[in-house]
N, CA, C and O of each residue as an XYZ file, in Angstrom:
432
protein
N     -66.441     45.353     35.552
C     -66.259     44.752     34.251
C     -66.353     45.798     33.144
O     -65.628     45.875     32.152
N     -67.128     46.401     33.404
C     -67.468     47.752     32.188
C     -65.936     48.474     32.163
O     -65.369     48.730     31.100
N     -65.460     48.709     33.241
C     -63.603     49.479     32.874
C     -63.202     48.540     32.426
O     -62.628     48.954     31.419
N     -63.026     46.965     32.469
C     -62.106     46.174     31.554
C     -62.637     46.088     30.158
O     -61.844     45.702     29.300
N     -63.557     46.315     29.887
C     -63.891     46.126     28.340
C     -63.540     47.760     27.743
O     -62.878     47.755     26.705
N     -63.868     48.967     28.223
C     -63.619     50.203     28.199
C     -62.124     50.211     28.024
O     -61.643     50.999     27.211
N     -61.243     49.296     28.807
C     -59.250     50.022     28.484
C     -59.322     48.685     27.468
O     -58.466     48.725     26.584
N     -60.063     47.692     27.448
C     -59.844     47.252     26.388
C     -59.852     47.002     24.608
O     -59.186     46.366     23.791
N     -61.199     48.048     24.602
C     -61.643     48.593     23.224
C     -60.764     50.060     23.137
O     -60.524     50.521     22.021
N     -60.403     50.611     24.087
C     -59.316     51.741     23.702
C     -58.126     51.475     22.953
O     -57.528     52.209     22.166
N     -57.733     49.616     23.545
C     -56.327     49.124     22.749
C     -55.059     49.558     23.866
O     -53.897     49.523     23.460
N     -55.363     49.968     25.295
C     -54.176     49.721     26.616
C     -54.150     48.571     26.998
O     -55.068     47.754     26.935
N     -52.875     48.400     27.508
C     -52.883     47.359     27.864
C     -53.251     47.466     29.338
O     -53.089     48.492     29.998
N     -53.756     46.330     29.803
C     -54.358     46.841     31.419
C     -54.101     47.049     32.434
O     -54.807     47.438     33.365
N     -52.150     46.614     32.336
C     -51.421     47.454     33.611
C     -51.545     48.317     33.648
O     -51.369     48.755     34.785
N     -51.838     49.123     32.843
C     -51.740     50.908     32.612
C     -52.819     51.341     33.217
O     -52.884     52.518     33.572
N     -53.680     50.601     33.401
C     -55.366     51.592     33.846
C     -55.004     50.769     35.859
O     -54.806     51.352     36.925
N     -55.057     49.635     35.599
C     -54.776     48.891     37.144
C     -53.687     49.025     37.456
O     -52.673     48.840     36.783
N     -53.854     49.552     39.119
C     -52.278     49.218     40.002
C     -51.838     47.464     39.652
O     -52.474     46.627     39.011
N     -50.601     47.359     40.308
C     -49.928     46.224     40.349
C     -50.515     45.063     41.121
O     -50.529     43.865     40.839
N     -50.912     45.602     41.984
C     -51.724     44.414     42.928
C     -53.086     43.873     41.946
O     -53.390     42.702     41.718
N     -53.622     44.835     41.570
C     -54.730     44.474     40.895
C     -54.613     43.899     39.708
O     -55.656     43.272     39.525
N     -53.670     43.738     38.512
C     -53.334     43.695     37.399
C     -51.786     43.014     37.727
O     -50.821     43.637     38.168
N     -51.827     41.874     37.456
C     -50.112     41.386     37.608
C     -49.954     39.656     36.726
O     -50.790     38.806     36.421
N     -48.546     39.743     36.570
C     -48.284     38.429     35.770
C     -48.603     37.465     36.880
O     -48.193     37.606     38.032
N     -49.383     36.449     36.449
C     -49.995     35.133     37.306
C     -49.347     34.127     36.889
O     -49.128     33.542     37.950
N     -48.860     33.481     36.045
C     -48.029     32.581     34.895
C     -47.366     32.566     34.283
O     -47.341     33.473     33.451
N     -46.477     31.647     34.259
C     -45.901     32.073     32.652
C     -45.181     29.989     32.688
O     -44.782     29.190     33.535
N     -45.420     30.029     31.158
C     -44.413     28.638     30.940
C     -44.210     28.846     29.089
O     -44.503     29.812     28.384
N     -43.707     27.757     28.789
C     -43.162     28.100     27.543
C     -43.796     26.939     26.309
O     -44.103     25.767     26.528
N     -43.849     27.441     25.404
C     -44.236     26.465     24.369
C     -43.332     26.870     23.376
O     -42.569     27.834     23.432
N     -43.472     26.076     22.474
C     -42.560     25.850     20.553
C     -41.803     26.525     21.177
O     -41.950     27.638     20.672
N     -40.935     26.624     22.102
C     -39.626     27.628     21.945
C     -40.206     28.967     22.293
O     -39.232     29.597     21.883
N     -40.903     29.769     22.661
C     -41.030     30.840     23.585
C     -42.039     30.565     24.608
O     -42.773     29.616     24.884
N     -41.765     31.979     25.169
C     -42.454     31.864     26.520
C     -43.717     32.239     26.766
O     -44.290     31.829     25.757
N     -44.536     32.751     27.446
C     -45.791     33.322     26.951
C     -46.240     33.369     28.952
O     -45.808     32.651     29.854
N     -47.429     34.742     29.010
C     -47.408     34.770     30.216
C     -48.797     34.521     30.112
O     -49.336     34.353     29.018
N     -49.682     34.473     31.671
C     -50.790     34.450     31.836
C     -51.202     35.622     33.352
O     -50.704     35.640     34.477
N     -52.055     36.292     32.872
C     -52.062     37.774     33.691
C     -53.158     37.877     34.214
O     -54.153     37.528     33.580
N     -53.278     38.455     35.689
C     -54.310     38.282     36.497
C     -54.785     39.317     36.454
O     -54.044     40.225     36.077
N     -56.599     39.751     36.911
C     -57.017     41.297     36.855
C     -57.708     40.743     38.140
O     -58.248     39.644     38.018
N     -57.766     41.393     39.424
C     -58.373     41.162     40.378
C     -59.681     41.946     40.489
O     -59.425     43.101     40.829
N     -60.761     41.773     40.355
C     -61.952     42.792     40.554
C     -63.052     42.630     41.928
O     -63.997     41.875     41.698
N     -63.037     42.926     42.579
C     -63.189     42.826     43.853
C     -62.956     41.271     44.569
O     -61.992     41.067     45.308
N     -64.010     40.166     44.235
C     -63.413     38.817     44.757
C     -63.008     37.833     43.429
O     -62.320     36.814     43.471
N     -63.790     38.588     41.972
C     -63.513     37.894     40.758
C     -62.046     37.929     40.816
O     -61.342     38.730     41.431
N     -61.627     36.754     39.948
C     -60.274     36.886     39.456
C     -60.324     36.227     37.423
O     -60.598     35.079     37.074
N     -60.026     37.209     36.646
C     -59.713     36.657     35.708
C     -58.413     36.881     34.905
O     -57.721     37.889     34.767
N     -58.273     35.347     34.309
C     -57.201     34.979     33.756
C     -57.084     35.493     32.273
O     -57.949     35.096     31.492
N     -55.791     36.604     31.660
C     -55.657     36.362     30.336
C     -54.407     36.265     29.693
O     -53.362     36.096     30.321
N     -54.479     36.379     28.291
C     -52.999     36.421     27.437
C     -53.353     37.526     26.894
O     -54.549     37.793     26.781
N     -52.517     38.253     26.518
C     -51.928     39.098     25.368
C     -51.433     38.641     24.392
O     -50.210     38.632     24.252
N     -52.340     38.112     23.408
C     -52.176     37.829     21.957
C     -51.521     38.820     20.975
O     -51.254     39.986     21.264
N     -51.239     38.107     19.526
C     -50.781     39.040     18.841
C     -51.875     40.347     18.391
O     -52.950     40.314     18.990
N     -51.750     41.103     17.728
C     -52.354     42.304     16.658
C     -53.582     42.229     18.293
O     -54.624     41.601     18.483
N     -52.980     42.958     18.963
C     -53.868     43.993     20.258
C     -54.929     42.370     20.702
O     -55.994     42.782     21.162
N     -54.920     41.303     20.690
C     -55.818     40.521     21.182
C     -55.910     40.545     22.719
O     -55.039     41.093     23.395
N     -56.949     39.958     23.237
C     -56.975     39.324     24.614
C     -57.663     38.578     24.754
O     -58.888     38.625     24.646
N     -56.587     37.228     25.188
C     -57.490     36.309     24.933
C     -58.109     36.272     26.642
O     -57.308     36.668     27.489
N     -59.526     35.797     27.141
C     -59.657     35.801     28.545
C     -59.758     34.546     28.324
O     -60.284     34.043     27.331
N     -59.151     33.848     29.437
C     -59.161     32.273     29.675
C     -59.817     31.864     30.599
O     -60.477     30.858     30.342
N     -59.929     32.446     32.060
C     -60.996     32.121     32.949
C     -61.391     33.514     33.581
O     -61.047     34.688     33.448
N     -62.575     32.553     34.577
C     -63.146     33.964     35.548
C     -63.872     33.200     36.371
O     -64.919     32.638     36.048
N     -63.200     33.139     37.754
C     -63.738     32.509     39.361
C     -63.354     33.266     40.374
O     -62.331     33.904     40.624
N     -64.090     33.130     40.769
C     -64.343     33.816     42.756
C     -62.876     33.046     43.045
O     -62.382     31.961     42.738
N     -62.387     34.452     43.956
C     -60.853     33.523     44.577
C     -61.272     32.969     45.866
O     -61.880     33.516     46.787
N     -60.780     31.653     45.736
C     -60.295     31.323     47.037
C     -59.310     30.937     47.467
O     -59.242     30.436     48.589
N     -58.421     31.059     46.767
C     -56.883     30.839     47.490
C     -56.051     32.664     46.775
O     -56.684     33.475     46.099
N     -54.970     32.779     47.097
C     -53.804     33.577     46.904
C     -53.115     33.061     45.540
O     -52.542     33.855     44.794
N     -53.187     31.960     45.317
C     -52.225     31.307     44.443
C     -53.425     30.587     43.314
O     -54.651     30.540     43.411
N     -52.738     30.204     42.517
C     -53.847     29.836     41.456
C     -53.631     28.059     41.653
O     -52.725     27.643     42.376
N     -54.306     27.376     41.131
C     -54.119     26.403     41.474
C     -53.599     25.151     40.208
O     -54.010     25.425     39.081
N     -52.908     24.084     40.300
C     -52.453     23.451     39.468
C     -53.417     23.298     37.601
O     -53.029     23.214     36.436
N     -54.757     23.334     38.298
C     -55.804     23.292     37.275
C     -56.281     24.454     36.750
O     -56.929     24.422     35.704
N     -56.030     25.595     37.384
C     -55.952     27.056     36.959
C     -55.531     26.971     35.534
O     -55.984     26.939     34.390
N     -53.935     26.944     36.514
C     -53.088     27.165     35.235
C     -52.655     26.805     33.752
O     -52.297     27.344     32.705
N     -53.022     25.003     34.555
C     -53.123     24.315     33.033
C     -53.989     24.432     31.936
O     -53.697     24.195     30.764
N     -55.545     24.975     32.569
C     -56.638     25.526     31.733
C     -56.158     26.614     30.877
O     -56.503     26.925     29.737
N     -55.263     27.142     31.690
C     -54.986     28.413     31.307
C     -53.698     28.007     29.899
O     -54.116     28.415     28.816
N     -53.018     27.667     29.856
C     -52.287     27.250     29.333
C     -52.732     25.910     28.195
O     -52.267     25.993     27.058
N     -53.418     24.987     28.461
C     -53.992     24.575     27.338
C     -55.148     25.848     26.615
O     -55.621     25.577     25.511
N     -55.311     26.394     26.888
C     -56.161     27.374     25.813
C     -55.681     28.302     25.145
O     -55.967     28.566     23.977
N     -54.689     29.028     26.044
C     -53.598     29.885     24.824
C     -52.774     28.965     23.935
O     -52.373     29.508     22.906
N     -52.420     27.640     24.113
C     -51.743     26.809     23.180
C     -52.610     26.752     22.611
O     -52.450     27.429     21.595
N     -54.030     26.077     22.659
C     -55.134     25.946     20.998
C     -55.166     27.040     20.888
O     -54.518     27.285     19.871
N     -55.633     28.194     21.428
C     -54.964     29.522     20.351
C     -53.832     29.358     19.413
O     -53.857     29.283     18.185
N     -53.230     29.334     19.910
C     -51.533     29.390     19.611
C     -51.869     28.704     18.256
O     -51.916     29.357     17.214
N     -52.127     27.225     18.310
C     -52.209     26.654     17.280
C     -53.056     26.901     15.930
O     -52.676     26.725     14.772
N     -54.391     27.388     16.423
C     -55.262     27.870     15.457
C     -54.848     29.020     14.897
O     -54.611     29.257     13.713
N     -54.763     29.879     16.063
C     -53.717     31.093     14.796
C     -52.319     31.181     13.426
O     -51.869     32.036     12.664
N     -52.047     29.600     13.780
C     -50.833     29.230     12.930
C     -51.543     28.601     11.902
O     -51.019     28.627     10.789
N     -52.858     27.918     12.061
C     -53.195     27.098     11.441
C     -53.897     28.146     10.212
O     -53.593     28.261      9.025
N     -55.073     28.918     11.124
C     -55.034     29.838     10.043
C     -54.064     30.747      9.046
O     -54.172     30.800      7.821
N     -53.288     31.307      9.699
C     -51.470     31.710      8.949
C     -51.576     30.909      7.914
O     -52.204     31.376      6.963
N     -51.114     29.741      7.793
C     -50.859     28.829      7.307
C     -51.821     29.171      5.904
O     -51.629     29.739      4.829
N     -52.979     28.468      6.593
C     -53.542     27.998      5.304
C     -54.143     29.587      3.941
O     -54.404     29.567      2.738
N     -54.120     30.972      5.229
C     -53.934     31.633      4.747
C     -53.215     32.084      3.144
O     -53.428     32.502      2.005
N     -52.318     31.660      4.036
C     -50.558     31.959      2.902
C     -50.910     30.955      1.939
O     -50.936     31.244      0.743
N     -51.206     29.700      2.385
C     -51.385     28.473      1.184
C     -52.403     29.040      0.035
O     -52.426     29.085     -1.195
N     -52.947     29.307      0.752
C     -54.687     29.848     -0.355
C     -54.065     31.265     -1.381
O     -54.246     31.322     -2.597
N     -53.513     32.053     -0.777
C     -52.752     33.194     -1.038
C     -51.901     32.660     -2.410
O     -52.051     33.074     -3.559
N     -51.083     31.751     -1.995
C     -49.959     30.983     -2.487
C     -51.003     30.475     -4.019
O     -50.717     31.076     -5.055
N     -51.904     29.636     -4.081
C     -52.704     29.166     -4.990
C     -53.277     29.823     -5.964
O     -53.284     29.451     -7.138
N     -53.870     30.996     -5.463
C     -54.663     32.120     -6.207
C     -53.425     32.634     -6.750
O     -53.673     32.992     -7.901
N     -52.334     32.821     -6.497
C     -51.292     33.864     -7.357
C     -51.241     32.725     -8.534
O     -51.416     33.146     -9.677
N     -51.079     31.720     -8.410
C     -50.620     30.335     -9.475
C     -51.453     30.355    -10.353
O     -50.851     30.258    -11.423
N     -53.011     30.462    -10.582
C     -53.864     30.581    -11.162
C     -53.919     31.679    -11.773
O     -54.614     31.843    -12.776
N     -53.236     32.518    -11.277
C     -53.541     34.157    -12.340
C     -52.486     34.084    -12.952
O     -52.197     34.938    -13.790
């Protein structure tokens, strides 16, 4: 765990430090009109799940002992309902960002 937080405060992305077997796309499905993946890091029997968010994020979505090869129907959907409330909260903030942004210029 200490090398995944280490290539991760450097700002690599973590194919670059892990072979392929160890580090590989686990998911992918699509929301609002794009696609978005979900990426596996294998660490000895751990397996955790993440996204690659915008501005260098990572989001980690899970972390369980494998017991299968394949992830499982509830894996994924965990996995995928949580980068969507990402998804959403990051718009939401955007949003209200710009709105607040938008207000304060009106006032001056």
């Amino acid at each position: 765990m200490s090398t995944l937080l280490k290539v991760a405060n450097e700002g690599r992305k973590f194919e670059t430090h892990y072979d392929e077997k160890a580090c590989h796309e686990a998911h992918r499905f699509s929301y609002k009109g794009q696609e978005y993946v979900v990426w596996r890091i294998r660490v000895g029997d751990l397996r955790i799940l993440f996204h690659y968010a915008k501005d260098h994020i990572v989001l980690l979505t899970d972390a369980f002992a494998k017991h299968r090869d394949k992830l499982t129907k509830a894996q994924t959907g965990k996995a995928e309902r949580d980068i969507k409330a990402f998804i959403d909260a990051t718009e939401l903030k955007y949003t209200r960002d710009k709105d607040h942004g938008q207000q304060k210029a009106h006032k001056d």
